[in-house]
Structures are given as C-alpha cells and as structure tokens.
C-alpha positions as CSV (number, residue, x, y, z in Angstrom):
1,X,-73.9,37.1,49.8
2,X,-70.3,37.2,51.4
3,X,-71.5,33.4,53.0
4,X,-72.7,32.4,50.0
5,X,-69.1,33.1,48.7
6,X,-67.5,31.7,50.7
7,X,-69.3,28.2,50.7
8,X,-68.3,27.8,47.2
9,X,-64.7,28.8,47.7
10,X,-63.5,25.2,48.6
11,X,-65.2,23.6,45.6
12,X,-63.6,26.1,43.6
13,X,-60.0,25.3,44.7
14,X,-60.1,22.2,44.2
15,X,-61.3,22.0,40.7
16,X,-58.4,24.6,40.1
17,X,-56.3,21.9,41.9
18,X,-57.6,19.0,39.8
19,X,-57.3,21.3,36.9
20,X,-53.4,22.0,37.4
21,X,-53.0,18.1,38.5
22,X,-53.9,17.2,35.1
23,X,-52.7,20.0,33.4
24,X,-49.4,19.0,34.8
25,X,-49.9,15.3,34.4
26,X,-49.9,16.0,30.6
27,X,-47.1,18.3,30.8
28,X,-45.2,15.2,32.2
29,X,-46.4,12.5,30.5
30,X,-45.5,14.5,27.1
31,X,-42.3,15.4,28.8
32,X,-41.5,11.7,29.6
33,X,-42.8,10.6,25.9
34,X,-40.4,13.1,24.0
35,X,-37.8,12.1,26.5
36,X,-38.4,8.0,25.9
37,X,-38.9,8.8,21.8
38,X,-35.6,10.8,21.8
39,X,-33.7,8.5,23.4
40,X,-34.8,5.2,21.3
41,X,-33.8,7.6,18.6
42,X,-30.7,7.7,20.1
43,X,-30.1,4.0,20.7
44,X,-31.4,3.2,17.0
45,X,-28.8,5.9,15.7
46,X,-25.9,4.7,18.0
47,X,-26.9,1.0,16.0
48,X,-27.0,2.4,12.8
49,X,-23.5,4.0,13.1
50,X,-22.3,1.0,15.0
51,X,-24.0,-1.3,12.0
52,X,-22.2,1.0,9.2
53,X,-18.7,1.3,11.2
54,X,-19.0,-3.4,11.2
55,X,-20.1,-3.1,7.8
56,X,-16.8,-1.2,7.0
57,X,-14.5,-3.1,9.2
58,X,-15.9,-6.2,7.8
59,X,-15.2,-4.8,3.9
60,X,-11.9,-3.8,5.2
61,X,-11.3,-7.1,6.3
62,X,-11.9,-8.9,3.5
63,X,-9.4,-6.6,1.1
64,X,-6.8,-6.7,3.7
65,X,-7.6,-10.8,3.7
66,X,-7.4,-11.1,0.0
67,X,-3.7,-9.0,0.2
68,X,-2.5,-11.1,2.7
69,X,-2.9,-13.7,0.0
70,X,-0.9,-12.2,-2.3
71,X,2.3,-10.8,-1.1
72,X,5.0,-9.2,-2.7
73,X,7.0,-12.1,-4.0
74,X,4.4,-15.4,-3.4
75,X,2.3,-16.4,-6.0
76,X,-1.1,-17.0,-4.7
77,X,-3.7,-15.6,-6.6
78,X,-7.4,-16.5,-5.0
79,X,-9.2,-19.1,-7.1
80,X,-12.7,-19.4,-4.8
81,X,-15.3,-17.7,-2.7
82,X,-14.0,-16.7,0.8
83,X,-16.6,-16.0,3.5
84,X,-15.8,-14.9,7.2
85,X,-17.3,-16.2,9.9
86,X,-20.7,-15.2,10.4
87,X,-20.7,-13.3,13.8
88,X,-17.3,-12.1,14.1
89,X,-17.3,-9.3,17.1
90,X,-15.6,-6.1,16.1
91,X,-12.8,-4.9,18.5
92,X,-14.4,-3.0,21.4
93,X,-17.9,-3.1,20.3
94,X,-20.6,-5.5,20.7
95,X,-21.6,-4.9,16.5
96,X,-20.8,-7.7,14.4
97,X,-19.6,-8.3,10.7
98,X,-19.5,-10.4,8.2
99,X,-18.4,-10.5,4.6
100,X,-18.3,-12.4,1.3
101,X,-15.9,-12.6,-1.9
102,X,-17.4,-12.9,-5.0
103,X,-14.3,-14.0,-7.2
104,X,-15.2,-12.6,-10.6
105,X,-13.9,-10.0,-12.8
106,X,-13.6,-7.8,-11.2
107,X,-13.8,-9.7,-7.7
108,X,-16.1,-7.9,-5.5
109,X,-16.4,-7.6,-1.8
110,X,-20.4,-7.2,0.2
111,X,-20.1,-6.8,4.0
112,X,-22.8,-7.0,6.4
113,X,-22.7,-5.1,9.6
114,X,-25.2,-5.4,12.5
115,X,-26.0,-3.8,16.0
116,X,-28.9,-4.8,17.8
117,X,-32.1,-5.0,15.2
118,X,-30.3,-3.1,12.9
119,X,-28.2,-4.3,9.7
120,X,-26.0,-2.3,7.2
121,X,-24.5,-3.4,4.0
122,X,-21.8,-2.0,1.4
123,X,-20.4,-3.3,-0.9
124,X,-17.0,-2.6,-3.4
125,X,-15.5,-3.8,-6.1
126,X,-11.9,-5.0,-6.0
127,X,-9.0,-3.3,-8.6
128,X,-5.9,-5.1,-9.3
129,X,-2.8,-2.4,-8.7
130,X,0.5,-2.9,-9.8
131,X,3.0,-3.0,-6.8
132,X,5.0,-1.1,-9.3
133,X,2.5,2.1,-10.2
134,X,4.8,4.1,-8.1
135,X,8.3,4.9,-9.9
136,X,10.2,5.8,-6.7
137,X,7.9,4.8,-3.2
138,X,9.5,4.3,0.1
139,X,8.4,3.9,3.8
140,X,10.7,6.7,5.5
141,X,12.9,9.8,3.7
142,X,13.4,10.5,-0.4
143,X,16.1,12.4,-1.0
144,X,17.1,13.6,-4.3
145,X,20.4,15.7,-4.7
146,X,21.4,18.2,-6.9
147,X,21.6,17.8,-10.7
148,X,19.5,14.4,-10.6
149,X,16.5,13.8,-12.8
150,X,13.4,11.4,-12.4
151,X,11.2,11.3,-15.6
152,X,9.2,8.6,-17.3
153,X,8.8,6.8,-20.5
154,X,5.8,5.1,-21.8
155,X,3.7,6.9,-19.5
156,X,1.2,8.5,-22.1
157,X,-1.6,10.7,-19.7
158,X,-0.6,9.6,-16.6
159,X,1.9,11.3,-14.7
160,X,4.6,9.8,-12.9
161,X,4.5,9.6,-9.7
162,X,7.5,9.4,-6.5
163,X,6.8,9.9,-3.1
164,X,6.2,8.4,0.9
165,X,4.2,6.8,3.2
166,X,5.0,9.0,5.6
167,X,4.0,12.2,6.6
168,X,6.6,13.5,8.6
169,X,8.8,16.7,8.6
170,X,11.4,17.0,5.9
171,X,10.6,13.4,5.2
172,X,11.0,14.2,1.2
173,X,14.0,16.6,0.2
174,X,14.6,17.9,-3.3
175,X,18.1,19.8,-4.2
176,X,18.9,22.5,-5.8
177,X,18.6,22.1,-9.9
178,X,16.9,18.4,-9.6
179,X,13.9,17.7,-11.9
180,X,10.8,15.5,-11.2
181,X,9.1,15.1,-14.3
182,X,5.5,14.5,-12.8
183,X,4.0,14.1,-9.0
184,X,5.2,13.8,-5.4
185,X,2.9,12.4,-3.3
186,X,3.3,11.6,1.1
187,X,1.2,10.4,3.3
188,X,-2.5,11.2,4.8
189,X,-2.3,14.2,7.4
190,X,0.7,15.7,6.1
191,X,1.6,19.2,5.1
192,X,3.5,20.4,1.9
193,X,5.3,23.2,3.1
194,X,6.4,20.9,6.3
195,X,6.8,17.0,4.5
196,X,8.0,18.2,1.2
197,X,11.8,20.3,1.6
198,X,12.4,21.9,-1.6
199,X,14.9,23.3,-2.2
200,X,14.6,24.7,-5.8
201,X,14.1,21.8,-7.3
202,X,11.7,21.3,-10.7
203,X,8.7,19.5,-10.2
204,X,6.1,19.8,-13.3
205,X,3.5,17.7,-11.6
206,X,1.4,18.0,-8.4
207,X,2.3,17.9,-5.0
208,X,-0.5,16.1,-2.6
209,X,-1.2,14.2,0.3
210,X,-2.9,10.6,-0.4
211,X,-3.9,8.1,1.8
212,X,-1.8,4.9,1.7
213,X,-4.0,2.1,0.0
214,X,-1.3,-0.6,1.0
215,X,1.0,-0.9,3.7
216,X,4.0,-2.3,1.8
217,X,4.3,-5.8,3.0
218,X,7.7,-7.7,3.2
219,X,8.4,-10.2,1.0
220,X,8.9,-13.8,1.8
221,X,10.6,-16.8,0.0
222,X,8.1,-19.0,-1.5
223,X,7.2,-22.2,0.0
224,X,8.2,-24.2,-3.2
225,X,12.1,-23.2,-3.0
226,X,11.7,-25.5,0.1
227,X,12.6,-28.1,-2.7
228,X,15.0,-26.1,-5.0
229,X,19.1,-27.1,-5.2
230,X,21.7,-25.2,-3.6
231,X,23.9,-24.2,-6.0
232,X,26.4,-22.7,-3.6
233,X,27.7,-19.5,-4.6
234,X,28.6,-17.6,-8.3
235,X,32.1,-16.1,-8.4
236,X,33.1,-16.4,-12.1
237,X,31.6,-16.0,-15.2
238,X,29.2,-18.0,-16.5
239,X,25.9,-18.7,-17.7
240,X,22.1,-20.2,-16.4
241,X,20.6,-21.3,-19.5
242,X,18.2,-24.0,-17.8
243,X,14.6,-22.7,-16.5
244,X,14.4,-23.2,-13.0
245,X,14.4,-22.1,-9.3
246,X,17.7,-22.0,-7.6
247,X,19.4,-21.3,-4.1
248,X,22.9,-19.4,-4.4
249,X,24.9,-18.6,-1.4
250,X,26.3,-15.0,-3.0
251,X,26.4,-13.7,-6.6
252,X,30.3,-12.1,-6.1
253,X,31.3,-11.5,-9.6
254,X,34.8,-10.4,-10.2
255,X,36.1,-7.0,-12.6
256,X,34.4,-7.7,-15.7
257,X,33.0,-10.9,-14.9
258,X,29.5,-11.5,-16.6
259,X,26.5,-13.8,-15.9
260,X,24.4,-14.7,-18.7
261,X,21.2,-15.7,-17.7
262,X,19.2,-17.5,-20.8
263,X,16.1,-19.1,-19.6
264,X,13.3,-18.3,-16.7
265,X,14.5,-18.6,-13.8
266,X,13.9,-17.5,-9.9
267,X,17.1,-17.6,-7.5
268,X,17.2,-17.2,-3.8
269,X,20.2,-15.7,-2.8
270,X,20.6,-16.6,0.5
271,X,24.0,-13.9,1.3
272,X,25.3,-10.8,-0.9
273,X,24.7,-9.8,-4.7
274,X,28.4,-8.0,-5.2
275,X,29.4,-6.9,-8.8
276,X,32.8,-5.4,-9.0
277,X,34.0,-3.1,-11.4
278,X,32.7,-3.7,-14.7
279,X,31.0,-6.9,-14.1
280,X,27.3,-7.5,-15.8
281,X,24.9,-9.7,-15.2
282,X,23.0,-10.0,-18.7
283,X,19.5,-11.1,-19.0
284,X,18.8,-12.7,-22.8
285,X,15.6,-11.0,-24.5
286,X,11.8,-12.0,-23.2
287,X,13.6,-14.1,-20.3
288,X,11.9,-13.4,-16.8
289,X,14.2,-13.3,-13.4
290,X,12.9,-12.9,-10.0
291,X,15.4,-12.6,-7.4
292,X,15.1,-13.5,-3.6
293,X,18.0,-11.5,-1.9
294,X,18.6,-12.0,1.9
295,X,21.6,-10.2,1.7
296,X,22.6,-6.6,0.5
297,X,23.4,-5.9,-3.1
298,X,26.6,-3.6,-4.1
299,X,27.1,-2.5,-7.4
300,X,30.7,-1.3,-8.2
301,X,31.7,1.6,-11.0
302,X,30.3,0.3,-14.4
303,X,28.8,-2.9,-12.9
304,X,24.8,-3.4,-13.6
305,X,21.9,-5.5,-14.6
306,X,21.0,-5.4,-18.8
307,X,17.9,-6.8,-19.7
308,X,17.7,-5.3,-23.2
309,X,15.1,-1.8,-21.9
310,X,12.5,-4.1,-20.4
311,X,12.4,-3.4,-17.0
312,X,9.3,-6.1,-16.3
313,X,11.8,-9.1,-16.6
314,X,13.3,-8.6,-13.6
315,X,12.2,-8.2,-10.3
316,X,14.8,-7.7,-7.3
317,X,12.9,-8.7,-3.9
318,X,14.4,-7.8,-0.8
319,X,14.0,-9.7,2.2
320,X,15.7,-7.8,4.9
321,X,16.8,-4.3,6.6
322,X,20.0,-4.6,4.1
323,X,21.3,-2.0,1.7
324,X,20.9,-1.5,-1.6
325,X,24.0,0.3,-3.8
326,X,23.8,1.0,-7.2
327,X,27.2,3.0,-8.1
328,X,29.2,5.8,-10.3
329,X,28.0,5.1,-13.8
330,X,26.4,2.2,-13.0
331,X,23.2,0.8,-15.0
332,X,20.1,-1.0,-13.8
333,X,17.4,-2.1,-15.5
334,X,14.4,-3.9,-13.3
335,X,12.3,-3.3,-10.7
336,X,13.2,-3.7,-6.9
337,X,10.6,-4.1,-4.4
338,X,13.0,-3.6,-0.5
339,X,10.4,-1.8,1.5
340,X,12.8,-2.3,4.8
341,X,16.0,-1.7,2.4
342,X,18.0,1.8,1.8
343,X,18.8,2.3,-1.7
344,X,21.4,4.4,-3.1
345,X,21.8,5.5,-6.2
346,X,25.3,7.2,-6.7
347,X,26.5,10.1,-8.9
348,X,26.2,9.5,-12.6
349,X,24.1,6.2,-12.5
350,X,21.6,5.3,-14.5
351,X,18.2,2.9,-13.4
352,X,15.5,2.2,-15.4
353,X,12.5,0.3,-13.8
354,X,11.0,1.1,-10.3
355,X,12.2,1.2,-6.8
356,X,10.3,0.1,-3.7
357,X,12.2,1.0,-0.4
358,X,12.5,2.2,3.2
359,X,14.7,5.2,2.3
360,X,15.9,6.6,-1.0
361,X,18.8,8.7,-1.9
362,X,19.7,9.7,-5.7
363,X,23.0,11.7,-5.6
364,X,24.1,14.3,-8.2
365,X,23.4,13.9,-11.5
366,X,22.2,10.5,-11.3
367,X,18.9,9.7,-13.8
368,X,16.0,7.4,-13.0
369,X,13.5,6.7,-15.6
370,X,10.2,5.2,-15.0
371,X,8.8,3.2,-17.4
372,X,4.8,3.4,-17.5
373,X,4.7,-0.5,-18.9
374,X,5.0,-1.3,-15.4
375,X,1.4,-0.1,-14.2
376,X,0.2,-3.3,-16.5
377,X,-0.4,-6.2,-14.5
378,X,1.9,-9.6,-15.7
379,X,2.4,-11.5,-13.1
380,X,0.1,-12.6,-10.0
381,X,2.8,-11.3,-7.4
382,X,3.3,-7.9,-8.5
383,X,0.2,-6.7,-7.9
384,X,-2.5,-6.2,-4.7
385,X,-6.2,-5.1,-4.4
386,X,-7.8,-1.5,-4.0
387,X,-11.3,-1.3,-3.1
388,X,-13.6,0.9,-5.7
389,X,-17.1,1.9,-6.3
390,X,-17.7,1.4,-3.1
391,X,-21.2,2.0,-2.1
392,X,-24.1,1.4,0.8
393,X,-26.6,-1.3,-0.3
C-alpha cells in the first residue's frame, strides 16, 4: 500500500501543477483583458474630452471671429456664411476643430471637435449686446465719492448695472453717503468683501461676480475717413449743418463759445476736445454724432455736450490712454466708449448716457443717470455677440 502511494504521487503533482498553470493562466489573461479594456476606456475618454474641449475652442473661435468684425467704432456687420478651415489644430493638442456661421436671425454658431475616431458637436446661438448695457464699466478701479448718485431712467425691470472687469482688491470703492440705484458687478474669481470697498455707501441692487463676455476692444478710425477733408481745427463758434465725415485737428472752444451741429455727421479729431467755461457744443434734435478723439477731452465749469435728453445721438470713441474730464457743474449727454481712458467726473456735474473706461472716478455730489434706451440696439457698431442656448448636438 505505502508503494502503491507513492507511485501515484508524481502524477498527482503534476495535475495539481497543470491545474494551478491554468488556473493562473486565466487569472492573467483576465488580468491583462481588464487591464487592455480599462485602458481603451481611457484613450476613448481622453478623445472624448479632447473632442468636446476642440468643439468648444472651435465655438469660441467663431464668436471671438465674428467680434473682431465688429469693433467698437467700425461698421462691419457680417453679411455671409463664415467657415474655418477644416482641420485647424488646437494649441497644444493634436484634436482638431472646425466651425460654421449660419447668418440668420438670430446667427448661430455649430462647432465640430475631433480626436482620433471620435467627433463632438455644440452648437449656440449668437445675441446681439449693446456695448452700452453697462451704465458705468471700466477695465481697472471705480471710484465713487461721497454724496454722488448713479440711478437710471427708462430702465423698466432691469436693474442698472456699474461695475469692472477686474477682480482685484479694492478695485471698486464706494464713499460714504453715495447711492447706486441697482447692481455692481467685477470680474470672475473675485470676492465681495475683498473687490468691492464700501464704505457705507447705498446700493439697492446686487453685488456679484460675472464672467466677462467681452474683452472691451479699442476702437479704431474707420477705413473710409482715409478719404474725409481736414478741416483743420474749431476755435470759435459756429455751426456743421452739412452731413458728413470730417477730420479736425482740435475742438478748442473759447468761454461761451457754442458749436451747433445740425446734420449727421462723424468727426475725427485728430488732437484735444477743450471747452472752456461756458462753452456748448449743441446737437439739433434726432441728429446722430460719432466722435473719433485721439486726443484727451477737458470740459471746463459749465461747458458740456446738449443733445436734447437723448443720449443715443452721440457716441464719444476714444482712441488712446488719454483723459477724459467732465468738470464742476458741467453737463453731458451721450455715451463714451475709452476702455484705455480715465474719466473724471468732478463735483456737482451732471452726465446722462453711459461711460466705457479704464478707470472711473465720480467726485462729491456729482449725478450720473443711465438711461435704459441704450440696451436697444441702433446702430451696427455699438453692439457685439454673446453666445446663448448653447448646447451638445
């Protein structure tokens, strides 16, 4: 019996051998299956991401395409289809995009994104913003002093709004007894308590971090004044009574000197808008003005702008890193849109429209009112595009 054992012992061990071969042979082969599976999983995912992030790029693309065709002063307004070029490599990955512009109303934007086998598509619609939805917006700091008061007419349920771009420390400071009638808004990433300095002010709105839809573009001089006559420069009073576009050196009016401007015009003011004391420039009812200013613009005690309480018919555009001064008991009526300028506004001055600036300061007892006509779109060079209804397809 103990021999007979021991004859089958060796057959024994090596079916238990073949046994734990193949046992273990499954063990691996499943091992090196779940392994293989997981990472094509991987790989597909890292496409599909890669695909979505193209798809995105590509749809940003196109709106930041269709802006750069409308800048703040140039009117260009898109009249076809505009397709990229099939293929286009987005930066640091090997995904690629594509995108088409349906021109329509509204226009509408549909992206194509793809990595490897895979292919993502969204799609948005494009909104038409007014450049001048905002009644105070600037770049850097907004500083309003004591006593001063920001409040809107026309604006029916929605709220004014003033605020930055930016979302650094103490970049907005409010005084003591100042009043914003409606909502401050600063930039994406920011904190209230840190961006926003109150000090005791009134604010009977909202106070909120938004990301920046627009990156407030300079403005440029539009290719046709390439052709306009130079007029030299304005230093008396007078009047512009024929439609037109015109080059002027300076606008230097003296004490009490007035320009009348009757008829449509747009000037490029290729040095300084200066109103002394008491001088006016008068804009006659339903007349439209755009003004080009390289220069800075200085308006003395009692000077101004009077367009008859429609600030939509004039539209100051400024060029450069100049300043912008609108004096004691001064009164403006228009829009400005300076997003490298400093505006002032001094004490007891009164502006009616919108302001578009690098800084902002409203000193005490100064009143700004915004007037909520302005969010309706007139004209194809005060506005820009916001993507909505965005969605995956």
């Amino acid at each position: 019996m103990p021999r007979t054992f021991r004859q089958k012992r060796p057959g024994f061990v090596t079916l238990m051998a073949v046994v734990a071969a193949v046992f273990l042979f499954i063990i691996g082969v499943g091992l090196l299956t779940l392994g293989f599976n997981r990472r094509l999983y991987s790989i597909r995912s890292n496409h599909q991401l890669a695909a979505r992030a193209a798809a995105d790029y590509g749809l940003t693309e196109a709106v930041y395409e269709m802006n750069r065709r409308l800048p703040a002063g140039i009117t260009s307004p898109l009249t076809k289809s505009n397709t990229a070029i099939n293929g286009t490599n987005v930066d640091g990955s090997s995904a690629t995009y594509s995108y088409t512009v349906t021109v329509n109303n509204p226009h509408s934007v549909t992206a194509h994104g793809t990595s490897g086998s895979i292919t993502k598509t969204v799609s948005c619609e494009l909104r038409r913003k007014s450049i001048f939805e905002y009644a105070i917006l600037t770049k850097n700091t907004l500083n309003i002093w004591p006593c001063s008061t920001v409040n809107c007419l026309n604006c029916g349920d929605i709220p004014l709004q003033i605020g930055t771009t930016s979302n650094q420390k103490d970049t907005i400071i409010l005084k003591s007894g100042s009043t914003i009638d409606g909502d401050i808004l600063y930039g994406e990433g920011g904190i209230t308590s840190e961006v926003v300095n109150n000090q005791n002010a009134t604010v009977t709105g909202d106070v909120y971090a938004v990301a920046t839809d627009f990156d407030l573009p300079t403005p440029t001089v539009p290719a046709y004044f390439s052709s306009a006559p130079n007029k030299g420069a304005i230093s008396a009073s007078g009047s512009l009574s024929t439609p037109g576009n015109y080059i002027y050196t300076k606008i230097d009016l003296k004490n009490g000197g007035t320009l009348n401007i009757n008829a449509n015009v747009e000037l490029y003011i290729t040095g300084d808008i200066i109103l002394k004391n008491g001088a006016d420039i008068n804009i006659a009812p339903n007349v439209k003005v755009a003004i080009y200013l390289a220069g800075a613009f200085d308006g003395y005690y009692g000077a101004g702008f009077n367009d008859h309480g429609d600030p939509r018919n004039l539209t100051i555009y400024g060029l450069a890193a100049n300043s912008i001064i609108i004096k004691n008991s001064d009164a403006f009526c228009g829009t400005i849109y300076a997003p490298n300028a400093d505006v002032t506004i001094d004490a007891k001055a009164k502006v009616y429209g919108s302001i578009i600036a690098n800084t902002y300061i409203q000193k005490n007892s100064a009143i700004f009112t915004y007037d909520g006509r302005l969010r309706q779109i007139t004209d194809a060079n005060l506005y820009y595009y916001v993507p909505t209804h965005w969605r995956e397809l």
